[in-house]
N, C-alpha and C positions, 0 to 999 in steps of 0.2 A: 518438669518441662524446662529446655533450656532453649534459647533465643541466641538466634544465630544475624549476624547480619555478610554480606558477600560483597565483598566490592570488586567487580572485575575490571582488570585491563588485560593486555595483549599475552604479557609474558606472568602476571600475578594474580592472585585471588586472594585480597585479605580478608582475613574473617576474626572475628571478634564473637565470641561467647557469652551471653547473660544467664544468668539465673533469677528464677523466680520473684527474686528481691532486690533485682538490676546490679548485684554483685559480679566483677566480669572476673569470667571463670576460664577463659583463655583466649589470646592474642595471638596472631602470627599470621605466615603467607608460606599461600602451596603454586604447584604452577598449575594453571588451568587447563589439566589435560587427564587424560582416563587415569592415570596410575599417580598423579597429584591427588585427584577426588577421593579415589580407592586411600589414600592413606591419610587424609584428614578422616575420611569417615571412620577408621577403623580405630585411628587416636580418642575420638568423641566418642567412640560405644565404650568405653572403660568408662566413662562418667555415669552409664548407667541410666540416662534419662531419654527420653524422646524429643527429639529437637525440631524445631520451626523456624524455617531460615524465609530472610528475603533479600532478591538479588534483581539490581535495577535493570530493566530490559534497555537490551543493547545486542550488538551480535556476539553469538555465543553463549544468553544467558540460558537458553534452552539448552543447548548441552549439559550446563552447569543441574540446571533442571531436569535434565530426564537421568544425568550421572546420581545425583543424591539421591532420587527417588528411590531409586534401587535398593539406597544402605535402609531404609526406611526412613529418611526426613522426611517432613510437608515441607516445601518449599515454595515460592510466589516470588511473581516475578511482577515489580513493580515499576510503577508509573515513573520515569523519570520529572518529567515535569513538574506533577502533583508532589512530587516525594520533595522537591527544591521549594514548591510553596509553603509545605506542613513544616518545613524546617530550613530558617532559612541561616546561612554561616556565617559566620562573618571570616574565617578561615576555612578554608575546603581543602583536606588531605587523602588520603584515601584510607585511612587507617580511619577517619575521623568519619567518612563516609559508611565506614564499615560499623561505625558505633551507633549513627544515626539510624540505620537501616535495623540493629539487632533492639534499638530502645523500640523504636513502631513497632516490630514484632510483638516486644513485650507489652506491649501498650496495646495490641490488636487497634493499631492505625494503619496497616501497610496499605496505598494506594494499589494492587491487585488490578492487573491486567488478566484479558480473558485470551486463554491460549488453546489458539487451534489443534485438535488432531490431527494425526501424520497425516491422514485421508485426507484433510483442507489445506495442508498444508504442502502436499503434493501437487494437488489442482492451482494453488499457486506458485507456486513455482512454473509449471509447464505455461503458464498465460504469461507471466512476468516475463519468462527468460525470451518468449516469443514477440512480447512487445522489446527486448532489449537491442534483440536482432532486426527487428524495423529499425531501430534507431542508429542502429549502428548504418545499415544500407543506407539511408537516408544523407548522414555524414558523407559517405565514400561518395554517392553521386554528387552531393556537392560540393565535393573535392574539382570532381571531374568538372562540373558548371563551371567553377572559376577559374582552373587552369585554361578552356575555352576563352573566357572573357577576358584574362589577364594576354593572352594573344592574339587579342580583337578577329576572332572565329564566330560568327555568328550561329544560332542555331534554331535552324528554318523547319526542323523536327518536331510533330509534337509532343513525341515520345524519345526523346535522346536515345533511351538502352533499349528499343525496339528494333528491330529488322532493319531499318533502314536508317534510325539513329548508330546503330553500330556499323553500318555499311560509312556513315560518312565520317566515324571516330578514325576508321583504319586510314580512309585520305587524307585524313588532318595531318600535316605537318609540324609537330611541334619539337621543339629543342628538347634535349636531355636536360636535367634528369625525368621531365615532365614527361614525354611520351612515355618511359618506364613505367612512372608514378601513374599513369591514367591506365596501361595495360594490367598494373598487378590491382589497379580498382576493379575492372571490369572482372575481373577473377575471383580476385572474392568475394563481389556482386555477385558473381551465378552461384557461388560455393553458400553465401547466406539466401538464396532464393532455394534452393533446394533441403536447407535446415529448415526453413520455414513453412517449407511446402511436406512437409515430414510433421514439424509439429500442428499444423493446422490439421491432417487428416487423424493424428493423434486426439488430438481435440474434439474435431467432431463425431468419433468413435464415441469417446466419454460424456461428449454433454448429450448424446441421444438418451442415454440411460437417466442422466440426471434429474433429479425430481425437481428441481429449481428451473432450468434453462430452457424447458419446453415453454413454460410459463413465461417467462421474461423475453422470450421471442414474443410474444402475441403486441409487447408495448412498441407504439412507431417510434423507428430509429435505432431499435436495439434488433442487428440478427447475432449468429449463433455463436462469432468470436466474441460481442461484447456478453452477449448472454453468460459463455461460460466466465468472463474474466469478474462481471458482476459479483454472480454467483457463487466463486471462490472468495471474493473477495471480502464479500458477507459472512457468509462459515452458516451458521445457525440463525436463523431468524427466529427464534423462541427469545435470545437474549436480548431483545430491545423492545420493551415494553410498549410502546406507541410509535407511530411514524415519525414524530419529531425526535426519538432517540436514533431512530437510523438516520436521519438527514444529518443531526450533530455530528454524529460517527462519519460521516463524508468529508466534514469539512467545509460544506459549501456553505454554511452559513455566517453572516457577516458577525465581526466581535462587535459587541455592545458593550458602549461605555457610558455607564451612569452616575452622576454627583451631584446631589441636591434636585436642582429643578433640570440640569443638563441632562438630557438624553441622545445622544450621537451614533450613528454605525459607523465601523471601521472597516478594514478589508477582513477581505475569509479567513477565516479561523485555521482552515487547510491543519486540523488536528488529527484527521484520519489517516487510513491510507492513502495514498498517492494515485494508487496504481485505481482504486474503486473512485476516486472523485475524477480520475480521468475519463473511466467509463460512463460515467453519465454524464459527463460532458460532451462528449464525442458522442455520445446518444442522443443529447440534444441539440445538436446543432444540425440532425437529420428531423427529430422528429417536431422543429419549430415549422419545419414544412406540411405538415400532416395536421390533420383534424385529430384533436381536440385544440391543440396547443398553437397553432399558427393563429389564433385573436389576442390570445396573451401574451404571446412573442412581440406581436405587432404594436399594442397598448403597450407594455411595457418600452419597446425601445424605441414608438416617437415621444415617451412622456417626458424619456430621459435625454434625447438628445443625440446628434448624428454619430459625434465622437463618445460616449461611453453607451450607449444605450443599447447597442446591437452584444456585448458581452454581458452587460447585467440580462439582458433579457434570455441570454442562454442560461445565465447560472439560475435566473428563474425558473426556468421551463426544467434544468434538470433537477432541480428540489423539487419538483412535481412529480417527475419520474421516479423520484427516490422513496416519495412516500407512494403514490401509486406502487410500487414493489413492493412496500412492507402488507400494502392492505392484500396483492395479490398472494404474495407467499404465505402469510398467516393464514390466509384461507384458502389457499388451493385450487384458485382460480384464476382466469384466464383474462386479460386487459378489457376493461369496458369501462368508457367515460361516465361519468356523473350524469342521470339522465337518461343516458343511452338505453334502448329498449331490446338490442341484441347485440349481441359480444361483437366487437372491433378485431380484427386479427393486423400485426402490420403487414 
């Protein structure tokens, strides 16, 4: 067996070879692209042995990942963070990165991340790239907001880009280059409303089918964009053993810091995805209004106070959301509170 470690950046892929006896059996760098891979791997099958490589997850480690698989390596795609605790440098090179990574292999220490299928990882993608294009709309109208207010225009609309929000954009008199600037907004406002309006019917095509999303509608606050973004976001509920491993996988819970008799919380840990702790965020900030969870919403943010109470008491309510999810999807049932004597729908 030989022990591979990969260090990637943009334009390089160093790799460093072990054997059995941590003897390094070869050194160098290929470019990290189809006909790079194709010819590291073909230099390695002349050694004869089966190789087990690990390569820090970053973008592109999948490629590197589904490339080598091909030649026959295992390959794993490791924790960066974890991999910086187990070893810590006091020089960091990438050569040196590449040696680190091929000793854990041989060591069978490699921190091993869990990698979605194209199937998950398609469903993310179509929820990400849709929340990107909110985000981007959002910017451009608030482009148009301040050019308004930086030429004291008031806006007596309650909907600025509605019927009659655009009837008074065209009366507005404003100086160049700012009129420009606010017509080619509105432009590409209708051009990202109609992408979005394309991917949300995409979506709800797919999450009808989905075995997850019927489910995750029935909890209050979640309909059927958060449902599928949830639910992608997740991949497999089988890999988290109890509800507080998916809550940790969120992110939303506080770092604990303890030393001797000190026990303190610190802020969220936000070690998850991004895109899944925003989802239950945004899910709770609807479903603090709804029975079960509006008395805990309530307790929690007069305990804590005018100014932080109303945000902790959301990230509460959405760790409640998040293990309520593991208990429904593990089993295949539909939202009902604690107690409750017939199923809740939201």
């Amino acid at each position: 067996m030989l022990y591979a470690g990969l260090d990637l950046s943009r334009k390089r892929l160093d790799v460093e070879l072990l054997a059995e006896s941590g003897e390094r059996v070869f050194a160098g760098g290929v470019p990290p692209d189809a006909d790079g891979l194709r010819g590291l791997a073909n230099r390695v099958v002349g050694f004869g042995e089966p190789v087990l490589a690990a390569v820090e997850s970053m973008n592109g480690a999948r490629f590197v990942h589904d490339q080598l698989e091909l030649y026959g390596w295992r390959v794993e795609i490791a924790d960066a963070l974890k991999v910086k605790g187990l070893a810590p440098l006091a020089c960091k090179t990438d050569k040196i990165d590449a040696h680190v990574l091929a000793e854990l292999c041989r060591r069978d220490l490699v921190p091993a991340v869990w990698l979605p299928t194209p199937e998950v990882r398609g469903e993310r993608e179509r929820a990400r790239f849709r929340l990107h294009l909110v985000r981007q709309r959002v910017r451009l109208k608030n482009r148009i907001h301040a050019a308004l207010l930086a030429f004291g225009h008031p806006c007596p609309v309650s909907d600025l880009f509605g019927v009659r929000g655009r009837q008074l954009l065209r009366r507005l008199e404003l100086p160049e280059p700012w009129r420009s600037n606010v017509e080619a907004s509105l432009a590409l406002i209708d051009t990202i409303d109609e992408e979005i309006s394309r991917i949300e019917r995409e979506l709800r095509g797919l999450g009808a089918g989905h075995r997850y999303v019927p489910l995750l509608m029935t909890i209050p606050g979640i309909a059927w964009i958060l449902g599928y973004t949830i639910a992608a976001e997740i991949g497999e509920i089988d890999r988290f053993a109890a509800p507080k491993k998916l809550v940790a996988y969120t992110g939303l819970c506080p770092k604990v810091i303890q030393s001797g008799g000190q026990d303190r919380r610190g802020p969220l840990a936000k070690n998850g995805p991004k895109y899944l702790r925003w989802g239950y965020i945004e899910a709770a900030t609807h479903a603090c209004c709804h029975q079960p969870y509006r008395p805990l919403y309530q307790r929690t943010k007069q305990r804590l106070g005018r100014n932080r109470g109303a945000k902790i008491a959301t990230i509460t309510v959405a760790r409640k959301l998040a293990e309520a999810s593991w208990w429904m999807l593990s089993k295949g049932e539909p939202f009902a509170p604690a107690g409750a004597t017939q199923v809740l729908a939201a």
